[in-house]
MMTF fields as JSON, N, C-alpha, C and O atoms, coordinates in Angstrom:
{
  "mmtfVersion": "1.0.0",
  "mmtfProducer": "UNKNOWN",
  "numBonds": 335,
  "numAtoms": 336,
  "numGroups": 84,
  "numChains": 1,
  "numModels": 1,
  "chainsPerModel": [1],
  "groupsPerChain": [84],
  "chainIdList": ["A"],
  "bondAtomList": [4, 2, 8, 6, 12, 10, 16, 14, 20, 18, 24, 22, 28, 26, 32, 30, 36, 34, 40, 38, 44, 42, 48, 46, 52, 50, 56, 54, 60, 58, 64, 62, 68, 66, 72, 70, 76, 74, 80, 78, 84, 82, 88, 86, 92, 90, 96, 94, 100, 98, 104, 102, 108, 106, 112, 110, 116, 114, 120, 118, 124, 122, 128, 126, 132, 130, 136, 134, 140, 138, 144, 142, 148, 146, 152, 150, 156, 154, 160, 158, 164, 162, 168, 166, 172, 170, 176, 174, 180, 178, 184, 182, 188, 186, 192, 190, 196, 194, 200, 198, 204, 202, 208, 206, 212, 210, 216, 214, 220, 218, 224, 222, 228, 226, 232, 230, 236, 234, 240, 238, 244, 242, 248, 246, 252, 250, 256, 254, 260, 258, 264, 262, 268, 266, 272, 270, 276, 274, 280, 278, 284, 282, 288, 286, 292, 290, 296, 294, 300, 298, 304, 302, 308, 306, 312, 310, 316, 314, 320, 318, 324, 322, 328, 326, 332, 330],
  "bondOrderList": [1, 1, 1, 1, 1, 1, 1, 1, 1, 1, 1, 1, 1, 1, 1, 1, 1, 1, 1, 1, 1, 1, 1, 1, 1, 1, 1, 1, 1, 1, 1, 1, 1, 1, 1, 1, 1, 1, 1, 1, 1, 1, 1, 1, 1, 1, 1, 1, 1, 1, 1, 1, 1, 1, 1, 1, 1, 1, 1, 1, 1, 1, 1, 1, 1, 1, 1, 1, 1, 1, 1, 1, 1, 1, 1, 1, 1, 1, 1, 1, 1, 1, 1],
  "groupList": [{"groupName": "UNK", "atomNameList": ["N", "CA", "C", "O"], "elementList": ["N", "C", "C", "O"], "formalChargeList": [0, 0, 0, 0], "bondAtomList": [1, 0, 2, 1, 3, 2], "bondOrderList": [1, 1, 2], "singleLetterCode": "X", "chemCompType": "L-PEPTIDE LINKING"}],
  "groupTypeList": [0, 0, 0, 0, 0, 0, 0, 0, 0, 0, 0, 0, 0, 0, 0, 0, 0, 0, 0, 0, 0, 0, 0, 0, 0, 0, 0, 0, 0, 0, 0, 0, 0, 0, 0, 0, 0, 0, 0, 0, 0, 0, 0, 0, 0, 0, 0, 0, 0, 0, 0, 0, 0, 0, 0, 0, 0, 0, 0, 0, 0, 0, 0, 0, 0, 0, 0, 0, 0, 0, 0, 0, 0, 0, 0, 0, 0, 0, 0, 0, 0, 0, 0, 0],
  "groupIdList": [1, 2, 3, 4, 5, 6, 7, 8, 9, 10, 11, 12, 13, 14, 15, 16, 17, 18, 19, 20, 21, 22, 23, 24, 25, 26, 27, 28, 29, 30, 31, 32, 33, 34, 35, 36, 37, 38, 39, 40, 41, 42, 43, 44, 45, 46, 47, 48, 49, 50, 51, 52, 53, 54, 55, 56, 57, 58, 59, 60, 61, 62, 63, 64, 65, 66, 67, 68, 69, 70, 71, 72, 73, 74, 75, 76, 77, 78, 79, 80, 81, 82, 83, 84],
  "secStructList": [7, 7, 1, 7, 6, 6, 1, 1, 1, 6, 6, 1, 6, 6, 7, 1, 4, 4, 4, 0, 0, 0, 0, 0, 7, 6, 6, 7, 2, 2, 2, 2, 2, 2, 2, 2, 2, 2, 2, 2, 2, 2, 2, 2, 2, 2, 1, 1, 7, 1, 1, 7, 7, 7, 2, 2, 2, 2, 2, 2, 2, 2, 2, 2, 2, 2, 2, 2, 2, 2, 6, 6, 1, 6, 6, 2, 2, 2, 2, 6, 6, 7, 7, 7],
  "xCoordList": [-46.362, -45.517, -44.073, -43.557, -43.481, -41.872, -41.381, -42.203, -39.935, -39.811, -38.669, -38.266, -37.85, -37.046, -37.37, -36.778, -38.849, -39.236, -38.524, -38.906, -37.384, -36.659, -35.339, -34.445, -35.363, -34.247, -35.173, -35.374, -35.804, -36.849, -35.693, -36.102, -34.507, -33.966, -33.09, -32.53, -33.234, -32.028, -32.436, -33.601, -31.414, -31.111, -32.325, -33.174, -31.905, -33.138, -31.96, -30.919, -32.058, -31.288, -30.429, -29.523, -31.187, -30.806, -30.044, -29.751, -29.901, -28.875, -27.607, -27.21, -26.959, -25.49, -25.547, -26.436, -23.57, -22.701, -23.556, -23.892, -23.732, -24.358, -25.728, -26.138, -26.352, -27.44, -26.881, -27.621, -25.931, -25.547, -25.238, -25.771, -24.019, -23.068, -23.948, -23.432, -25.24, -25.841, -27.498, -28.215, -27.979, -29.376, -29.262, -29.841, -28.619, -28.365, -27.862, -28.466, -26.219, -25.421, -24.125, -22.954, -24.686, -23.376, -22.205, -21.342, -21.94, -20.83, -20.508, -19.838, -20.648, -21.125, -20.853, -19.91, -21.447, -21.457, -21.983, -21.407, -23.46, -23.546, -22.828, -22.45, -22.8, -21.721, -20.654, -20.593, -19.551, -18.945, -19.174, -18.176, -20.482, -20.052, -20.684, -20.479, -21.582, -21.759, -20.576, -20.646, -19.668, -18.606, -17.496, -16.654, -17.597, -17.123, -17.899, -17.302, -18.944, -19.598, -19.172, -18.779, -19.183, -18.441, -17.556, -17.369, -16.743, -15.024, -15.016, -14.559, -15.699, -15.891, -16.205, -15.701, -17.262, -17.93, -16.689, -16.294, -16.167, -15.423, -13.838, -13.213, -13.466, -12.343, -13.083, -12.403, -14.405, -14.5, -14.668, -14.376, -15.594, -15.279, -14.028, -13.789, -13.172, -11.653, -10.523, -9.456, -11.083, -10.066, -10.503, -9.786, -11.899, -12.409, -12.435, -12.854, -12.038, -11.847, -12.878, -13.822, -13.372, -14.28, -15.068, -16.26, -14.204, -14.363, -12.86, -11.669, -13.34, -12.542, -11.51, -11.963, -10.529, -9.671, -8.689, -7.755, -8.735, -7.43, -6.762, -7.098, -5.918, -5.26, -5.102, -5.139, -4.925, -4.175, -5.508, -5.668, -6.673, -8.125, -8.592, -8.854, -8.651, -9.198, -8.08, -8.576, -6.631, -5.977, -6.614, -6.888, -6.915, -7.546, -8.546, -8.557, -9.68, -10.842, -11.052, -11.882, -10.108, -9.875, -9.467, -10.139, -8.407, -7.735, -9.075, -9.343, -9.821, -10.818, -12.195, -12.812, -12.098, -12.989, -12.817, -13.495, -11.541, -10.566, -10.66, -11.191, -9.869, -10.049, -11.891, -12.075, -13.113, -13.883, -14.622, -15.674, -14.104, -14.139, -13.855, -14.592, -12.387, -11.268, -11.813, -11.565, -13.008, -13.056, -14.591, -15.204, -14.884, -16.386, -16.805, -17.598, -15.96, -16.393, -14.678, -14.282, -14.15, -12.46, -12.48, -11.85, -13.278, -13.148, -14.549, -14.477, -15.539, -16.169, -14.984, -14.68, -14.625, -13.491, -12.398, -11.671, -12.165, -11.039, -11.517, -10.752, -12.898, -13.617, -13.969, -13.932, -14.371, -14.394, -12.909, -12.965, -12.178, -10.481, -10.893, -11.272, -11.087, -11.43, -10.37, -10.705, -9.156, -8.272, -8.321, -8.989, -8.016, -7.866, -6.627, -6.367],
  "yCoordList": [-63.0, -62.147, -62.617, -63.233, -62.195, -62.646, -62.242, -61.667, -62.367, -62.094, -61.108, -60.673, -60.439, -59.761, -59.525, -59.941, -58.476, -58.1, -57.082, -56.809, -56.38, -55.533, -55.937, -55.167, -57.327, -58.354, -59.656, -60.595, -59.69, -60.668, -61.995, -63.128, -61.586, -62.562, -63.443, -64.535, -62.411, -63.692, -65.26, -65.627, -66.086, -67.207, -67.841, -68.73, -67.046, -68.005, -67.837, -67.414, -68.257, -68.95, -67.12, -66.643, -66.906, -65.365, -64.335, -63.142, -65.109, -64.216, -64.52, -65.668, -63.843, -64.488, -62.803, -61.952, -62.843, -62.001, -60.992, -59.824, -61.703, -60.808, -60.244, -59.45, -60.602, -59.74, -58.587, -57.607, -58.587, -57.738, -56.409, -55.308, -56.882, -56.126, -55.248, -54.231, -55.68, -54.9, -54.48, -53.823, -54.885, -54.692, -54.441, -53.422, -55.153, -54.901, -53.463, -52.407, -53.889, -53.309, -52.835, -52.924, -52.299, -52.432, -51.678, -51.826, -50.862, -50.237, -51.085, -50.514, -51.543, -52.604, -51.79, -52.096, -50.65, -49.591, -49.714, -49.505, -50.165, -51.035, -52.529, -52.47, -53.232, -54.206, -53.547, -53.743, -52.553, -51.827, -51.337, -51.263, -50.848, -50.006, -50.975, -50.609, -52.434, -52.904, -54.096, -54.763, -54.104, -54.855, -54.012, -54.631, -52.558, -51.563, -51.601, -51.682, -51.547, -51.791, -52.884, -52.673, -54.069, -55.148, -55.292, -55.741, -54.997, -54.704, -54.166, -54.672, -52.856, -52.525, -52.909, -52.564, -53.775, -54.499, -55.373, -55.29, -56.186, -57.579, -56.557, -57.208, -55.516, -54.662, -54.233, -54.02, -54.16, -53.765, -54.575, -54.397, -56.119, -57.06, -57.705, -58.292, -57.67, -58.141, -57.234, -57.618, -56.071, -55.369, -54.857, -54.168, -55.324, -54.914, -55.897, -57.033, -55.51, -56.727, -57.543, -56.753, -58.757, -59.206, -59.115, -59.256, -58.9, -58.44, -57.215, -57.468, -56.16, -55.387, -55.448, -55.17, -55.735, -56.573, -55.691, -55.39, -55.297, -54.729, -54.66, -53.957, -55.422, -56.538, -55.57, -55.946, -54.361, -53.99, -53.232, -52.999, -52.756, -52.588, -53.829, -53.828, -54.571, -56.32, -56.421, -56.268, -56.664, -56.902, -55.943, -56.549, -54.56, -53.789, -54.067, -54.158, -54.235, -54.79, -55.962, -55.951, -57.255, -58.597, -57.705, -57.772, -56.93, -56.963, -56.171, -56.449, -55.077, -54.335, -55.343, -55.244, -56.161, -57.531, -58.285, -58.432, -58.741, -59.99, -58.917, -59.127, -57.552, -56.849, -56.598, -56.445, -56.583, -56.356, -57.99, -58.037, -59.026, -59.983, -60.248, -60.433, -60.219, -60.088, -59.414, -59.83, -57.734, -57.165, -57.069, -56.422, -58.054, -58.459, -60.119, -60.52, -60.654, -62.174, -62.815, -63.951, -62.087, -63.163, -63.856, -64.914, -63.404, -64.508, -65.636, -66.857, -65.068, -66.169, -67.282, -68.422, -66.814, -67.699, -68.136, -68.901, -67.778, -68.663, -69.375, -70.213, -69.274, -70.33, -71.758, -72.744, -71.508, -72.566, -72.9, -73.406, -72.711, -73.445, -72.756, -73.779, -71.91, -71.455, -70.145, -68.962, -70.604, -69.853, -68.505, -68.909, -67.762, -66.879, -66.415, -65.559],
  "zCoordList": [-22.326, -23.155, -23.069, -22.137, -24.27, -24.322, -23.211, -22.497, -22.643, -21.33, -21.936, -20.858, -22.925, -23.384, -24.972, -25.968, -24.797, -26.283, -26.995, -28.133, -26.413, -26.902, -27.567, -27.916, -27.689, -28.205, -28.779, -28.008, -30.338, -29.85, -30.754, -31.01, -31.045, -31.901, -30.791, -30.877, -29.633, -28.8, -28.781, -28.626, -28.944, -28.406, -30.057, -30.127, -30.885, -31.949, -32.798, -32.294, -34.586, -35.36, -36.024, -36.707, -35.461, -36.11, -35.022, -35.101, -34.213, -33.067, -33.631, -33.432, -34.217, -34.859, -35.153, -35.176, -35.435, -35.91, -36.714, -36.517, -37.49, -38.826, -38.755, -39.602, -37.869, -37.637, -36.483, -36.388, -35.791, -34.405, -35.27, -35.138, -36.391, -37.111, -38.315, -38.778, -38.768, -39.401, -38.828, -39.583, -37.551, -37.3, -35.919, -35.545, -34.988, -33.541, -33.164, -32.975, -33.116, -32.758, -33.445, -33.075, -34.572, -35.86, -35.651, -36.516, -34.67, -33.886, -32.604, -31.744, -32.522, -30.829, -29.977, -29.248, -29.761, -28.621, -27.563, -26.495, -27.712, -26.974, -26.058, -24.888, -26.543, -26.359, -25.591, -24.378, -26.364, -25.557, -24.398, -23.682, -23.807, -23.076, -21.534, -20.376, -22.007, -21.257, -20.69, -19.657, -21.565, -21.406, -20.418, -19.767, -20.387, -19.644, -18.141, -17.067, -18.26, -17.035, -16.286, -15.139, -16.754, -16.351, -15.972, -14.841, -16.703, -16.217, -14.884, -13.859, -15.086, -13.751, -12.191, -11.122, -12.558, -11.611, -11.017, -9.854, -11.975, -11.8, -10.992, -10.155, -11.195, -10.668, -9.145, -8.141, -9.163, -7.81, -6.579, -5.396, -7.676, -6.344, -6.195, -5.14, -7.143, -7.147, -6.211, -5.732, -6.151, -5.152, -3.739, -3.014, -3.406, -2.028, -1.299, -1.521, -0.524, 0.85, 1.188, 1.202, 1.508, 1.658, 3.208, 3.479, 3.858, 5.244, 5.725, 5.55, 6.23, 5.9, 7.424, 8.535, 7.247, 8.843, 9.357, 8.614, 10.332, 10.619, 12.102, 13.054, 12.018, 13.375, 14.241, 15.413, 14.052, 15.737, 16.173, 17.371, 15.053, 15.913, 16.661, 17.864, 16.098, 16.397, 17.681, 18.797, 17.615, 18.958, 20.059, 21.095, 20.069, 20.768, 21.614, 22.842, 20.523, 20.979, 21.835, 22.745, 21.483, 22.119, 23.425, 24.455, 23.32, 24.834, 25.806, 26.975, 24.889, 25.552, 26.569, 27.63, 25.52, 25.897, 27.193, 28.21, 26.722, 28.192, 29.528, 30.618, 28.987, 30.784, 31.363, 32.57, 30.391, 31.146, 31.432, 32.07, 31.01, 31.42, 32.793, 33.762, 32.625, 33.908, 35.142, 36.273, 34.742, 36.086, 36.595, 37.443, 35.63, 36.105, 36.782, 37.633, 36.025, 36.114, 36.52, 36.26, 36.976, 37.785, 38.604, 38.618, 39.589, 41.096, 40.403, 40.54, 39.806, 39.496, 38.414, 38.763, 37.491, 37.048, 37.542, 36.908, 38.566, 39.42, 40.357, 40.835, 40.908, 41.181, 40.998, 41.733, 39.602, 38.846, 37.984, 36.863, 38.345, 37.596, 36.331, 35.76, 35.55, 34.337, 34.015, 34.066, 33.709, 33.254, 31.849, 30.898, 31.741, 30.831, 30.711, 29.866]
}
């Protein structure tokens, strides 16, 4: 079966303007409102952080890290010359 029978003119000689404007989509409301959807989409991955960062939690955590480093494993690291 076609793989998009609810559009059977796409991508054939008759997908053009003039069939959208009088048989498709002759308000392009469609069109519209998926072009709205879009917009959308493209505004939401454009303004969300890709990893969401924030330095003085992260400095926190590092320092939370190094002291239980420091009060578990020190004399083993000064043992071995292994500075922190």
């Amino acid at each position: 079966a076609y793989a998009n029978d609810n559009y059977p003119v796409y991508h054939s000689v008759h997908d053009n303007f003039y069939w959208m404007t009088h048989f498709g989509d002759p308000n392009f409301t469609y069109n519209a409102a998926i072009g709205e959807v879009w917009a959308q989409v493209a505004m939401a991955i454009a303004t969300t952080p890709i990893i969401p960062y924030n330095p003085v939690r992260y400095y926190e955590k590092l320092l939370e890290m190094y002291n239980q480093l420091e009060s578990k494993h020190g004399s083993a690291l000064k043992q071995n010359n292994i500075t922190t």
